[in-house]
Rosetta silent file (secondary structure, phi, psi, omega in degrees, C-alpha in Angstrom):
SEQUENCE: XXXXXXXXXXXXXXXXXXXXXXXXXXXXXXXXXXXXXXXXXXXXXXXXXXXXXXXXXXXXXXXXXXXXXXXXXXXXXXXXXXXXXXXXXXXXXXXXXXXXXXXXXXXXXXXXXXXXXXXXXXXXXXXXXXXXXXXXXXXXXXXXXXXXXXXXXXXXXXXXXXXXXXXXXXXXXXXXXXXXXXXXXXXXXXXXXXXXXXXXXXXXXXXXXXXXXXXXXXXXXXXXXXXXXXXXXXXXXXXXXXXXXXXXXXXXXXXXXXXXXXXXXXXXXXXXXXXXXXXXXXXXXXXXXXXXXXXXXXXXXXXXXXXXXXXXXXXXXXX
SCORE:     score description
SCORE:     0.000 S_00000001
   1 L     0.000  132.929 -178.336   10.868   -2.517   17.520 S_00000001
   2 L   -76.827  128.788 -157.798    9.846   -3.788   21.117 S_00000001
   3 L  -113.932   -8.153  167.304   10.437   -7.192   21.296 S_00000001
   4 L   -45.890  100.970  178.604    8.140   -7.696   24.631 S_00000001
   5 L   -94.943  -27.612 -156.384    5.758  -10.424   23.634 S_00000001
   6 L   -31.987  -89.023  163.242    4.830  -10.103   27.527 S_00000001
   7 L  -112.300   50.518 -169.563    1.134   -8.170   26.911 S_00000001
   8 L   -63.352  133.673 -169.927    1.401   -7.769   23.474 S_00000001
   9 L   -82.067  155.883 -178.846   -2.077   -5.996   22.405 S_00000001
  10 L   -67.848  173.281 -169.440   -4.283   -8.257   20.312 S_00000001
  11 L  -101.882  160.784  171.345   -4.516   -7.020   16.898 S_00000001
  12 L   -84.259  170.760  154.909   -8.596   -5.995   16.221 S_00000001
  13 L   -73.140  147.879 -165.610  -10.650   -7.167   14.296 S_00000001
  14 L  -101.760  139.584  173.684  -12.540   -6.133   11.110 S_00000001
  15 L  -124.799  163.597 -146.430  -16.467   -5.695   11.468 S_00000001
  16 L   -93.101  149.090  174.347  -18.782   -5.825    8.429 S_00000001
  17 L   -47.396  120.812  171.089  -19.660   -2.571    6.616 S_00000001
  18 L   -37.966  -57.221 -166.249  -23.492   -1.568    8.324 S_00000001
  19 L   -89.040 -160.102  175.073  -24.616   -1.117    4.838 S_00000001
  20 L  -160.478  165.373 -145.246  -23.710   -4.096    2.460 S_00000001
  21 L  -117.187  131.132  147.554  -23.221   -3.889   -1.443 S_00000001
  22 L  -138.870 -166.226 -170.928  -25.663   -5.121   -3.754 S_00000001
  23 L   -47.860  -65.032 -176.877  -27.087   -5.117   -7.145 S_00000001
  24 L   -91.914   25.579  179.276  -29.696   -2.796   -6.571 S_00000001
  25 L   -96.035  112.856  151.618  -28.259   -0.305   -3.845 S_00000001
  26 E   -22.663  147.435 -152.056  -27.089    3.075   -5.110 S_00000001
  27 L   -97.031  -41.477 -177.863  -23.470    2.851   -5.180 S_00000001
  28 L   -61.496  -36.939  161.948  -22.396    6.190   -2.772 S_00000001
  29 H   -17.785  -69.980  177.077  -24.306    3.837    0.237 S_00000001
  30 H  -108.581   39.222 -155.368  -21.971    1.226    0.665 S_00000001
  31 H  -138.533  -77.027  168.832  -19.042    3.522   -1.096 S_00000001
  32 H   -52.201  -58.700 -161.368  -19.616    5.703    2.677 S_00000001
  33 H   -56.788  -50.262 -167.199  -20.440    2.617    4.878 S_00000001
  34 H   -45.009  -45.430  176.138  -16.773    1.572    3.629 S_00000001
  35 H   -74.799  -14.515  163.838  -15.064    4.523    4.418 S_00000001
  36 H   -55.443  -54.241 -174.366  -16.931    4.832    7.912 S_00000001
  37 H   -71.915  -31.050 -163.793  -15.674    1.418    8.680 S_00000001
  38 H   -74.998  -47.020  170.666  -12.344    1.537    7.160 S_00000001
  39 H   -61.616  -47.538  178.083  -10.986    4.691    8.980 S_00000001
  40 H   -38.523  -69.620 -175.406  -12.907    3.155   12.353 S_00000001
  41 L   -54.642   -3.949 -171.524  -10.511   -0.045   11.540 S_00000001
  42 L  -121.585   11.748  176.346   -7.563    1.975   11.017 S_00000001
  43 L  -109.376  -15.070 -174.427   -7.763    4.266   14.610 S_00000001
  44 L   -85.390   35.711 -176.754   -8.004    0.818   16.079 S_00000001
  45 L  -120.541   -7.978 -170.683   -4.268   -0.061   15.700 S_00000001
  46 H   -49.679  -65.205 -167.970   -3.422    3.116   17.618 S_00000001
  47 H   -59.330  -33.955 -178.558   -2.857    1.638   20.847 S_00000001
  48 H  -102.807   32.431  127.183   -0.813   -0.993   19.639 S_00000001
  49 H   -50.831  -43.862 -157.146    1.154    1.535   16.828 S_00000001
  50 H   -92.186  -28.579  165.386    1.492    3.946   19.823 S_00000001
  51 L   -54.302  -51.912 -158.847    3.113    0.756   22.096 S_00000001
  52 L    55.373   54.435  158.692    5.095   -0.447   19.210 S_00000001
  53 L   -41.862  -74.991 -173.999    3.961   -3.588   20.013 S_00000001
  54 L  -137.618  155.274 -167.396    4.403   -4.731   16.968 S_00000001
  55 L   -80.699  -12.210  148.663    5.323   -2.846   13.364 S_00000001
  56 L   -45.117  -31.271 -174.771    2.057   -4.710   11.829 S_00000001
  57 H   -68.047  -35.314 -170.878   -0.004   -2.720   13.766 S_00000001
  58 H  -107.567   26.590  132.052    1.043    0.258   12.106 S_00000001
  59 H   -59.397  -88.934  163.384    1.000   -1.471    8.474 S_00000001
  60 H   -11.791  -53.814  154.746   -2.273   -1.991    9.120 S_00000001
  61 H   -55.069  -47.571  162.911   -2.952    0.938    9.903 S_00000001
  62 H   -64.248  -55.342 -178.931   -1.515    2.592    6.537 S_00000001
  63 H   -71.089  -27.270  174.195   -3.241   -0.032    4.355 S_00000001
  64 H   -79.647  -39.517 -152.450   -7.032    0.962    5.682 S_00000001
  65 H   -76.976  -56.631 -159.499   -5.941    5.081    5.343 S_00000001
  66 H   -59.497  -63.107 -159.201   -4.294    3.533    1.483 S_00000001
  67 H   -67.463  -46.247  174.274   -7.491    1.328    0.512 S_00000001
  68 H   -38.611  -69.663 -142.308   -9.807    4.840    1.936 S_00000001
  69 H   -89.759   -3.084 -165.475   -7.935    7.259   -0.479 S_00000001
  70 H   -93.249  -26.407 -148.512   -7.754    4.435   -3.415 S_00000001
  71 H   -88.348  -40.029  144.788  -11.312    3.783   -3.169 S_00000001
  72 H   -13.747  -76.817 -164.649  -11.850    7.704   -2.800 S_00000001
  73 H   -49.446  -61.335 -146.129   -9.811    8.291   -6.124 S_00000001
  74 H   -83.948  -39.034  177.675  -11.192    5.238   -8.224 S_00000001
  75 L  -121.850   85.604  116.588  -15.342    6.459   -7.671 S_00000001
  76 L  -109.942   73.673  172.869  -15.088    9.912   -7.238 S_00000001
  77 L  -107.993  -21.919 -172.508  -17.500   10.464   -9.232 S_00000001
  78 L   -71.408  -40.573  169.005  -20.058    9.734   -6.336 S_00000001
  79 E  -129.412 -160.309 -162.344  -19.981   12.485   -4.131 S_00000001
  80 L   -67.855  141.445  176.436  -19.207   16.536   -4.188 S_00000001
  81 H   -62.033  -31.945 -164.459  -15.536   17.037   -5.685 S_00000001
  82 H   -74.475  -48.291 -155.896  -14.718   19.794   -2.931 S_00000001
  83 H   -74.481  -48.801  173.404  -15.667   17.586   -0.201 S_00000001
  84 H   -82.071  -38.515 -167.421  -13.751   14.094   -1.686 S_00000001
  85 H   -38.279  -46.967 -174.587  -10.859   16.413   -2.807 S_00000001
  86 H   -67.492  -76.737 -178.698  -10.546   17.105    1.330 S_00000001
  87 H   -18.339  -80.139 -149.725  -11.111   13.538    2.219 S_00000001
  88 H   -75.521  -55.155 -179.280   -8.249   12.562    0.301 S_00000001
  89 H   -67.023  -28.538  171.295   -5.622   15.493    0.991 S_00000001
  90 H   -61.328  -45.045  174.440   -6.538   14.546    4.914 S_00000001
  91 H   -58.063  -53.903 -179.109   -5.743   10.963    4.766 S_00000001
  92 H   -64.067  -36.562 -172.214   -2.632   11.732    2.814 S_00000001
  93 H   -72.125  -18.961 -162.419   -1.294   14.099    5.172 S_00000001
  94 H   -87.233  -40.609  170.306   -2.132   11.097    7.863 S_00000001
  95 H   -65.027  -96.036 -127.397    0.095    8.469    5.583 S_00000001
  96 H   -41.408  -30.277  172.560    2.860   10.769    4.858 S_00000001
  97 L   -47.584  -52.276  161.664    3.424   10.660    8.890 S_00000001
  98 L   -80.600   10.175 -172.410    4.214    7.626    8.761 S_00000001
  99 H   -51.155  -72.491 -117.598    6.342    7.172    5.408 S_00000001
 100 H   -81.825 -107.015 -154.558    9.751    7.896    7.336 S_00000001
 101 H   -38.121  -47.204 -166.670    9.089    4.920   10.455 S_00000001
 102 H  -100.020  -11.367  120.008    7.681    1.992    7.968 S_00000001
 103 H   -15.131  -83.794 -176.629   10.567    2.598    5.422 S_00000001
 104 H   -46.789  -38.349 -160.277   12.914    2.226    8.239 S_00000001
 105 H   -85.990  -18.837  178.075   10.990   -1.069    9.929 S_00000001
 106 H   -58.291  -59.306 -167.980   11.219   -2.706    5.716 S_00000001
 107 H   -46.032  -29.516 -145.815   15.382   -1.796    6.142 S_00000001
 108 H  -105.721  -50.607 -143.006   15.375   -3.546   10.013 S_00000001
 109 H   -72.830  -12.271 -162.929   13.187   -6.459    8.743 S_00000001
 110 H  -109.104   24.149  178.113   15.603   -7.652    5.967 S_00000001
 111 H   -77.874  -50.751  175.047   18.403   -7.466    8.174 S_00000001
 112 H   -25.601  -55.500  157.561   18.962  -11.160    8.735 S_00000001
 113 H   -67.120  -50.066 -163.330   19.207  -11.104    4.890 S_00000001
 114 H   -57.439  -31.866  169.846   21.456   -8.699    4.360 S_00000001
 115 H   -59.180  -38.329  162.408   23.840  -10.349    7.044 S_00000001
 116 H   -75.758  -24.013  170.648   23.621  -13.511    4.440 S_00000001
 117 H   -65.930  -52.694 -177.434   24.156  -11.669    1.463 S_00000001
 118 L  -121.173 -168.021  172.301   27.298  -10.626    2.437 S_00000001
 119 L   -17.414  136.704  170.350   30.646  -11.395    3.062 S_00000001
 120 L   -51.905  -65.946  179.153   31.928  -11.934    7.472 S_00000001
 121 L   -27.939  -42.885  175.254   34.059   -9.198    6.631 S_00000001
 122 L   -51.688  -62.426 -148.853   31.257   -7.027    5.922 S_00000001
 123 H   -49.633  -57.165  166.163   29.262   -7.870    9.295 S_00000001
 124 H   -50.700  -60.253 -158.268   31.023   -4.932   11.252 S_00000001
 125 H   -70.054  -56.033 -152.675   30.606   -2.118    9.011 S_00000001
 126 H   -64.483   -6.257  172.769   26.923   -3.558    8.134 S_00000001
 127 H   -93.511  -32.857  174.666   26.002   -3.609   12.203 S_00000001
 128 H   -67.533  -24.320  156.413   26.762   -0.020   12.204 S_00000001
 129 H   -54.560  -30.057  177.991   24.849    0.378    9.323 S_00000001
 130 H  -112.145    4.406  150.405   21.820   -0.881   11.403 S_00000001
 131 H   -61.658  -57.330  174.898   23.005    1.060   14.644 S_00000001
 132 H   -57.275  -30.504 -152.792   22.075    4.055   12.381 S_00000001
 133 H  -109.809  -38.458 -178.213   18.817    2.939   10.909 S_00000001
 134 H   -65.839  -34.264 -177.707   17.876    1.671   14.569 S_00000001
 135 H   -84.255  -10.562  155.178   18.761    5.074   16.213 S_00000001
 136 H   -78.389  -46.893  175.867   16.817    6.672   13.083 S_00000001
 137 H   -63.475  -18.951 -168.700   13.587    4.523   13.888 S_00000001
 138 H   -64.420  -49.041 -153.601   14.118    5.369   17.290 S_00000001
 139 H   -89.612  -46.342 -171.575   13.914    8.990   16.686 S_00000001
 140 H   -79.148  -18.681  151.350   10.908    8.683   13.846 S_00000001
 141 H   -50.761  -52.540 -153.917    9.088    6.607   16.326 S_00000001
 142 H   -94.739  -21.355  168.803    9.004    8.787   18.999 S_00000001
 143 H   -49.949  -52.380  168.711    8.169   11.406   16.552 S_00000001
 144 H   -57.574  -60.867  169.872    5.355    9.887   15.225 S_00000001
 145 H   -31.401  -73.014 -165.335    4.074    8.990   18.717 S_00000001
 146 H   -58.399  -19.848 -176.480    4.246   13.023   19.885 S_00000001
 147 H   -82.395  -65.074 -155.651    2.066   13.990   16.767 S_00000001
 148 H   -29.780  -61.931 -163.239   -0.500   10.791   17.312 S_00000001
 149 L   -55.995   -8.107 -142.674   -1.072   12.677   21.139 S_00000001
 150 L  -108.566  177.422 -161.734   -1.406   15.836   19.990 S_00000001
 151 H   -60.266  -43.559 -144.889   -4.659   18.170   19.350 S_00000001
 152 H   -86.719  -11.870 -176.619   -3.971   18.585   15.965 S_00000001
 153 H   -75.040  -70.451  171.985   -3.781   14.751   14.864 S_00000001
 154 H   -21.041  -71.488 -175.350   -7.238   14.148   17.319 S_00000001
 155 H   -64.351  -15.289 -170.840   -8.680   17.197   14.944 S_00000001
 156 H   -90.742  -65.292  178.998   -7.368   15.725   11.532 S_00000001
 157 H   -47.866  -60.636  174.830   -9.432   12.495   12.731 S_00000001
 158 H   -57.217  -44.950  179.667  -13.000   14.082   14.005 S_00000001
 159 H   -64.732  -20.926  173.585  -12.566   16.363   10.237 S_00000001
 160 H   -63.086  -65.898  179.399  -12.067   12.606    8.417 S_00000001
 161 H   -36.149 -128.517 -103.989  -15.802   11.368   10.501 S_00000001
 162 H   -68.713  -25.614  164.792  -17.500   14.689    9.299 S_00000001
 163 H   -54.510  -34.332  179.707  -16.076   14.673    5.824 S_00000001
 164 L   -80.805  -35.679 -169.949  -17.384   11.204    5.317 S_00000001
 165 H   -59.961  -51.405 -166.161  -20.711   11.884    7.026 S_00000001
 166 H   -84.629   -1.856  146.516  -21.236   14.877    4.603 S_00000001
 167 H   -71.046  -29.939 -151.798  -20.487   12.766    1.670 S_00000001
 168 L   -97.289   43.613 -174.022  -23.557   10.367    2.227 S_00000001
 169 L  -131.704  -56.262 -162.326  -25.488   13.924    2.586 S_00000001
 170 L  -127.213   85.774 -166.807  -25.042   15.093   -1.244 S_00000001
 171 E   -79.052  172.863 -179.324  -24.731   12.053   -3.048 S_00000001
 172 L  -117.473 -176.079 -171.728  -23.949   13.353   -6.651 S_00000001
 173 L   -69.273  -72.149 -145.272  -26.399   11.603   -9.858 S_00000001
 174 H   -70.579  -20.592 -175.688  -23.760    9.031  -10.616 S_00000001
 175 H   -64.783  -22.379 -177.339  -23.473    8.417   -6.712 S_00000001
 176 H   -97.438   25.222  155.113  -27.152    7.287   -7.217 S_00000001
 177 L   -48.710  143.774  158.051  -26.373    4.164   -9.654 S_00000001
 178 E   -66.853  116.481  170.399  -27.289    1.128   -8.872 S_00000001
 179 H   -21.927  -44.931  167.654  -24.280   -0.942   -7.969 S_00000001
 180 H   -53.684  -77.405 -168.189  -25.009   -3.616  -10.650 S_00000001
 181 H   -65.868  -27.633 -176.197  -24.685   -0.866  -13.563 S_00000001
 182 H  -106.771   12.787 -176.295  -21.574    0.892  -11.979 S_00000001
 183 H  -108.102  -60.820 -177.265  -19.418   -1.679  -10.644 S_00000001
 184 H   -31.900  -65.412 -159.518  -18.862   -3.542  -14.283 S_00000001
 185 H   -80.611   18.484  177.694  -17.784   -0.197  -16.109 S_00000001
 186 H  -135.220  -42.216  175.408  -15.127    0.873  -13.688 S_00000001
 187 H   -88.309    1.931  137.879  -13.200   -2.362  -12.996 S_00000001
 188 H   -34.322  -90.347  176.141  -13.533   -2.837  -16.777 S_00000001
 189 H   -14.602  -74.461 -174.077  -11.879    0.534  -17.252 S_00000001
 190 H   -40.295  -59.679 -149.677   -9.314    0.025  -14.598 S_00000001
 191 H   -75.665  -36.769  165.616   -8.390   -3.489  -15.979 S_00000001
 192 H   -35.764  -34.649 -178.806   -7.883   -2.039  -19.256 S_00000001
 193 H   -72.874  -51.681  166.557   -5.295    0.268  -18.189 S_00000001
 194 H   -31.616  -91.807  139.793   -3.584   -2.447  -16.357 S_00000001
 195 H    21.592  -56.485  176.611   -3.497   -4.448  -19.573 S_00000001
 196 H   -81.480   -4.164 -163.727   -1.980   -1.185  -21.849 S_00000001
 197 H  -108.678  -24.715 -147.794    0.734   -0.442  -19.229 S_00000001
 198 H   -91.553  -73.363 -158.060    1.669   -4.321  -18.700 S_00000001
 199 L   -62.184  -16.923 -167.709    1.930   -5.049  -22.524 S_00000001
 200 L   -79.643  -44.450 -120.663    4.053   -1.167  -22.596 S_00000001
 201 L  -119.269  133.945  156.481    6.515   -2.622  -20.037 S_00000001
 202 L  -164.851  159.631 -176.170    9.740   -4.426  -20.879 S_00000001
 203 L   -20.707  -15.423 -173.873   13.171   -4.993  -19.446 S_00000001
 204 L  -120.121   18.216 -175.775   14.503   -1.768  -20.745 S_00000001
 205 L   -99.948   81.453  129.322   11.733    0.007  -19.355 S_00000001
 206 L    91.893  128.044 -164.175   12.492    2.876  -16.677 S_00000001
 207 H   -94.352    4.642  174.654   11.537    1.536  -12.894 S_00000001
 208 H   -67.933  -50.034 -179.924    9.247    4.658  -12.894 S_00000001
 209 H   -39.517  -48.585 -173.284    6.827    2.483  -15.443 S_00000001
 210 H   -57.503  -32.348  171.800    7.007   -0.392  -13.096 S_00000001
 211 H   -86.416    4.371  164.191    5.758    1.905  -10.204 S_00000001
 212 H  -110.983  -15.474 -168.585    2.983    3.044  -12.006 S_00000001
 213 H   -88.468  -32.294 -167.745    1.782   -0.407  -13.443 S_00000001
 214 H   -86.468  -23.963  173.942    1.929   -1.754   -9.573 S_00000001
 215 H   -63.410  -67.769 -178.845    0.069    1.631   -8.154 S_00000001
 216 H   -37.833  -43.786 -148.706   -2.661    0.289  -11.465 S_00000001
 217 H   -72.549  -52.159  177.201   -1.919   -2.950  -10.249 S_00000001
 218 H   -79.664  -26.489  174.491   -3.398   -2.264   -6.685 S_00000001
 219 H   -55.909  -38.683 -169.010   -5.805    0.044   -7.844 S_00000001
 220 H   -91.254  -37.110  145.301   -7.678   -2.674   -9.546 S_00000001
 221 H   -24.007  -65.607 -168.285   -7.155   -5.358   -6.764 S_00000001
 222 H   -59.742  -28.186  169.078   -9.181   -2.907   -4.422 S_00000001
 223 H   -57.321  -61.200  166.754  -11.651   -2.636   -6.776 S_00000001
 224 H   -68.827  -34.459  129.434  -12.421   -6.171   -7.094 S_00000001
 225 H   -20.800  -78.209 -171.459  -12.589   -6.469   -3.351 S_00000001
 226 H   -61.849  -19.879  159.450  -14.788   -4.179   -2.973 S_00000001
 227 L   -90.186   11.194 -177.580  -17.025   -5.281   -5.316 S_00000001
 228 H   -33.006  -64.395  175.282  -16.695   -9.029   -4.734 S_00000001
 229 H   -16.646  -70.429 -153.478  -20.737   -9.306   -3.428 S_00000001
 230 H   -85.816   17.183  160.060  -21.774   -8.848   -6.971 S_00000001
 231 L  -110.799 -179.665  158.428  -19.558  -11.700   -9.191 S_00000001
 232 L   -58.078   76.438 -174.539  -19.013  -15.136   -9.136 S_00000001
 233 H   -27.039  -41.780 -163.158  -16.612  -15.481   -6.114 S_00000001
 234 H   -67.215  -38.033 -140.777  -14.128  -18.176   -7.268 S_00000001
 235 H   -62.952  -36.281 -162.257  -14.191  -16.699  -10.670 S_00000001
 236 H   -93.659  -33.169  161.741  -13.056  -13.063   -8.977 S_00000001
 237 H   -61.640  -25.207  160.541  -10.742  -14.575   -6.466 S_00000001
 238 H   -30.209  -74.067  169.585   -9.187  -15.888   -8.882 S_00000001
 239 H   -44.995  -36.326 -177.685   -8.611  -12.923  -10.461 S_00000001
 240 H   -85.781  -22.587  153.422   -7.296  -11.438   -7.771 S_00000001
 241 H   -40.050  -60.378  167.637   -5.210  -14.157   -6.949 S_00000001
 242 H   -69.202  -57.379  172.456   -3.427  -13.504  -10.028 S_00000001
 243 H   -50.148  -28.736 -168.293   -3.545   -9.816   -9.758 S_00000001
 244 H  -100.883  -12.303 -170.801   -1.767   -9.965   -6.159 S_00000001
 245 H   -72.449  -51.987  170.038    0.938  -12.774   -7.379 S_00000001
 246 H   -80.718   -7.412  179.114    1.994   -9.845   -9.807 S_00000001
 247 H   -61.226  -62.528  178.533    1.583   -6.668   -7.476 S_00000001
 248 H    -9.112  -73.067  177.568    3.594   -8.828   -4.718 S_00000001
 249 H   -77.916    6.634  120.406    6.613   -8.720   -7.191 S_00000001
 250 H   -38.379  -44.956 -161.731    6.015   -5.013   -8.457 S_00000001
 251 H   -66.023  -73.629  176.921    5.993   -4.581   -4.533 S_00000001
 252 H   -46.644  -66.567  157.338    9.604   -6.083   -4.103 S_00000001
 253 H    10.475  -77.571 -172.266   10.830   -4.215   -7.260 S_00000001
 254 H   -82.623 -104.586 -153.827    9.905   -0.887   -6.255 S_00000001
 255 H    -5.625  -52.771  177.734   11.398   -1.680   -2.658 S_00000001
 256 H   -42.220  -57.362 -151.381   14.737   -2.527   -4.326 S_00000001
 257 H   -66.335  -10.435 -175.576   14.341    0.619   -6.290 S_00000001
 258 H   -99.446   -2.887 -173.084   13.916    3.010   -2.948 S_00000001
 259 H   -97.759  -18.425  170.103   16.445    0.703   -1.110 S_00000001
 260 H  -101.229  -15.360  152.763   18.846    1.677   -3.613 S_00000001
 261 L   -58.260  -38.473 -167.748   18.380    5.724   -3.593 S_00000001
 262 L   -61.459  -75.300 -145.029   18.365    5.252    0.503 S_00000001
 263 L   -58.386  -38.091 -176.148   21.462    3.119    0.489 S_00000001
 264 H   -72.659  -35.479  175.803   23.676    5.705   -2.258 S_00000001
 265 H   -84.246   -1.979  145.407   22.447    8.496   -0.143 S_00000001
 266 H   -54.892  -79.615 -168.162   23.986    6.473    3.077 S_00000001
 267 H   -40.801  -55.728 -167.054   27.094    6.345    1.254 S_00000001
 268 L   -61.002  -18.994  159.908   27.423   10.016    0.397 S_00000001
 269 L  -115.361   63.417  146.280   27.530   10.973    4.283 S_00000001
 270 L  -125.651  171.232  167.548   29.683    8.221    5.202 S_00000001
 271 L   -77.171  127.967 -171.742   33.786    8.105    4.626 S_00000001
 272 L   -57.212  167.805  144.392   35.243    5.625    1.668 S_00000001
 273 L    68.404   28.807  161.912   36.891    2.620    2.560 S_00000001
 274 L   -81.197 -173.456 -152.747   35.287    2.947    6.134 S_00000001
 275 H  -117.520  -17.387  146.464   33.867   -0.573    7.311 S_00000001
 276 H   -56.648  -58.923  145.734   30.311    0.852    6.913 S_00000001
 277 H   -27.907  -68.237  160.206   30.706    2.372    3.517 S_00000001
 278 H   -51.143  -18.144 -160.659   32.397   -1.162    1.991 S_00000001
 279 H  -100.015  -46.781  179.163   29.500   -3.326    3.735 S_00000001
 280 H   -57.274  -31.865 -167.092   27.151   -0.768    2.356 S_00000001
 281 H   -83.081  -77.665  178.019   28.508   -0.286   -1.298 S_00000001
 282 H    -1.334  -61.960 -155.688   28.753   -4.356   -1.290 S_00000001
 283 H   -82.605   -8.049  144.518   25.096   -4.435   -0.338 S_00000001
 284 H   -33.962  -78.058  171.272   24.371   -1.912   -3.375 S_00000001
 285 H   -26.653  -66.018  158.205   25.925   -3.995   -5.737 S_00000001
 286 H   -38.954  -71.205 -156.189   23.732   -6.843   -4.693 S_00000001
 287 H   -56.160  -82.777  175.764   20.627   -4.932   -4.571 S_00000001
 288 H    -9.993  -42.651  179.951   21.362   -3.781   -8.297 S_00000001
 289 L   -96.755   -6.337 -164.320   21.349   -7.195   -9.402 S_00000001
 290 H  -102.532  -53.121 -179.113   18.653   -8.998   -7.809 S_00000001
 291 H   -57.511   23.582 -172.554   16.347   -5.850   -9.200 S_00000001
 292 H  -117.314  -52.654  179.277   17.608   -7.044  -12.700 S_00000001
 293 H   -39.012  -39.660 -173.040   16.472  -10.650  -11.886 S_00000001
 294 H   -79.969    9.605 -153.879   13.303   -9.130  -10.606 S_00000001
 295 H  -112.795  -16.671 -176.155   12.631   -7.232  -13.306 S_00000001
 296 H   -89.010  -22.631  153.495   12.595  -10.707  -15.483 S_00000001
 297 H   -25.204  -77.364 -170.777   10.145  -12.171  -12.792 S_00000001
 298 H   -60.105  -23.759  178.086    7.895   -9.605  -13.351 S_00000001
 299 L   -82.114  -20.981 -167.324    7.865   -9.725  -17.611 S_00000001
 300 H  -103.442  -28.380  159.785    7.069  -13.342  -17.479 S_00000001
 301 H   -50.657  -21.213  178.664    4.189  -12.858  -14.523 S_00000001
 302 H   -87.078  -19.168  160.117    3.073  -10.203  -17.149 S_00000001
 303 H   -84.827  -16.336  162.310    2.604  -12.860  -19.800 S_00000001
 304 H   -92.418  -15.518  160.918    0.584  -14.730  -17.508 S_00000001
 305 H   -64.645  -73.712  172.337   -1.432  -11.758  -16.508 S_00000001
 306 L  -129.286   63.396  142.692   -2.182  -11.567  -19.920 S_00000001
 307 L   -30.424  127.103 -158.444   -2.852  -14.689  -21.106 S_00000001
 308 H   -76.750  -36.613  143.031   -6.286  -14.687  -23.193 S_00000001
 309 H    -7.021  -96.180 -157.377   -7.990  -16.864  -20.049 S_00000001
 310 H   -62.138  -34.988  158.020   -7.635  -14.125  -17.774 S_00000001
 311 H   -56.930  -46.725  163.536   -8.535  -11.542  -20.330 S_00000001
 312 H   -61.779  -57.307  175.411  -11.708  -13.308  -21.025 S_00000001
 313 H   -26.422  -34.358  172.371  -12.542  -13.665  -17.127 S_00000001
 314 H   -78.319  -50.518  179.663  -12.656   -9.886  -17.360 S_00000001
 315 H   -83.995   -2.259 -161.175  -14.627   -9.035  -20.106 S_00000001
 316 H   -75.666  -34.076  171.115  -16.616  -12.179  -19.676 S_00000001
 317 H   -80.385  -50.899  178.692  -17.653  -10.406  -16.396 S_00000001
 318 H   -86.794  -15.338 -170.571  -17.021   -6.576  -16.519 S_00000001
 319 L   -67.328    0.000    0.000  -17.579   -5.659  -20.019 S_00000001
């Protein structure tokens, strides 16, 4: 990460969807203005992504392409299936470039902990541990960069514009709802699911469950964003409030759980009792146990999720 504060680019700003969601506006309207806007907001981090100003830029970046395909997924019902189906496999091909490089920038950002977790002794093998993962970012950086420049990225981006333009062309009959009637029944739905997977989930359950109730978890967040206009703000900030206190820790979870596949597959091409390999297995060990803590976090935020309050706020609204 460049470390240059010198002419660091500003990050942009978000400007409001053209079309704007209400009661009585067919729902594919401001379903397209979103996705117009969203992708707009997510080419504007380029220059500072492409800088490496700063690794937010290209978070940022990931999270408008993430909220496009969730918001894709959760009403596509709105426009032609061949047409979202495309939408969605384009964007994803657009994320997976970047998987490798914001993986690597979580591992750099926690170094400072990991240098407190363990031991002085450690502190040699564990800076060669992040000689490697800097000289990996190095390499997935510049990777990422030579694709950004290239024809075929520039062409993935002009086919996202005309895919969205030719949704808001063939809206499909459910695309022509009124917001008011189609907003209720789908974060209803949604929250329901939440709700069966949460009450499903307990300390002995599997960390694949946990990654699907926080994928649910986010799904339904985005949802209530986007449909904010039409509730009772505090009442739905609320909600959401609550909803992101438990994603947050779902979030940290599954990061343990991919920090501990990374780290075991670090060991297997290094040599035992080398001073990387002990600093590393050390910081395993740790990781293992702090996901057990987290995992107890997360059962008692799930009793507070649902708490009969917050279950009435939902149907009181959505049902």
């Amino acid at each position: 990460m460049n470390v240059t504060k010198r002419d660091k680019l500003k990050f942009p700003k978000r400007k409001k969807d053209k079309i704007n969601l209400d009661a009585k506006t067919d729902i594919y309207l401001p379903t397209y203005s979103f996705l117009i806007t969203e992708f707009h907001y997510a080419r504007q981090h380029e220059a500072g992504l492409l800088r490496d100003d700063d690794d937010e830029f290209l978070h940022q970046y990931r999270v408008s392409l993430r909220r496009s395909r969730a918001i894709i997924s959760l009403l596509n019902g709105l426009f032609q299936p061949e047409q979202s189906e495309m939408l969605a496999i384009t964007l994803k091909r657009m994320m997976q470039k970047t998987n490798l490089l914001r993986d690597l920038d979580v591992y750099l950002h926690k170094m400072d902990d990991y240098y407190g977790w363990l031991e002085h002794k450690h502190h040699q093998g564990l800076a060669r541990f992040f000689d490697d993962m800097q000289n990996k970012r190095s390499k997935a950086f510049k990777e990422l960069k030579q694709w950004m420049k290239t024809d075929n990225y520039k062409q993935q981006c002009k086919q996202v514009n005309e895919l969205i333009e030719r949704l808001s062309q063939a809206p499909t009959e459910a695309g022509q709802i009124c917001c008011q009637q189609f907003g209720p029944k789908v974060i209803w739905k949604r929250a329901q699911k939440v709700l069966m997977l949460s009450r499903a989930i307990s300390t002995d359950s599997p960390d694949s469950k946990f990654h699907q109730l926080r994928i649910e978890c986010k799904k339904l967040r985005y949802l209530l964003e986007f449909f904010l206009p039409l509730f009772p703000a505090k009442q739905v900030k609320k909600q959401i409030t609550t909803l992101k206190q438990l994603q947050d820790l779902l979030g940290e979870f599954n990061d343990s759980s991919i920090q501990q596949l990374f780290l075991a597959g670090y060991l297997a091409t290094r040599k035992p009792n080398s001073h990387p390999y002990l600093a590393v297995e050390r910081l395993l060990a740790i990781t293992e146990k702090q996901q057990i803590t987290a995992k107890n976090q997360i059962i008692q935020q799930l009793i507070d999720f649902a708490d009969q309050q917050n279950i009435d706020s939902y149907q009181s609204l959505y049902r």
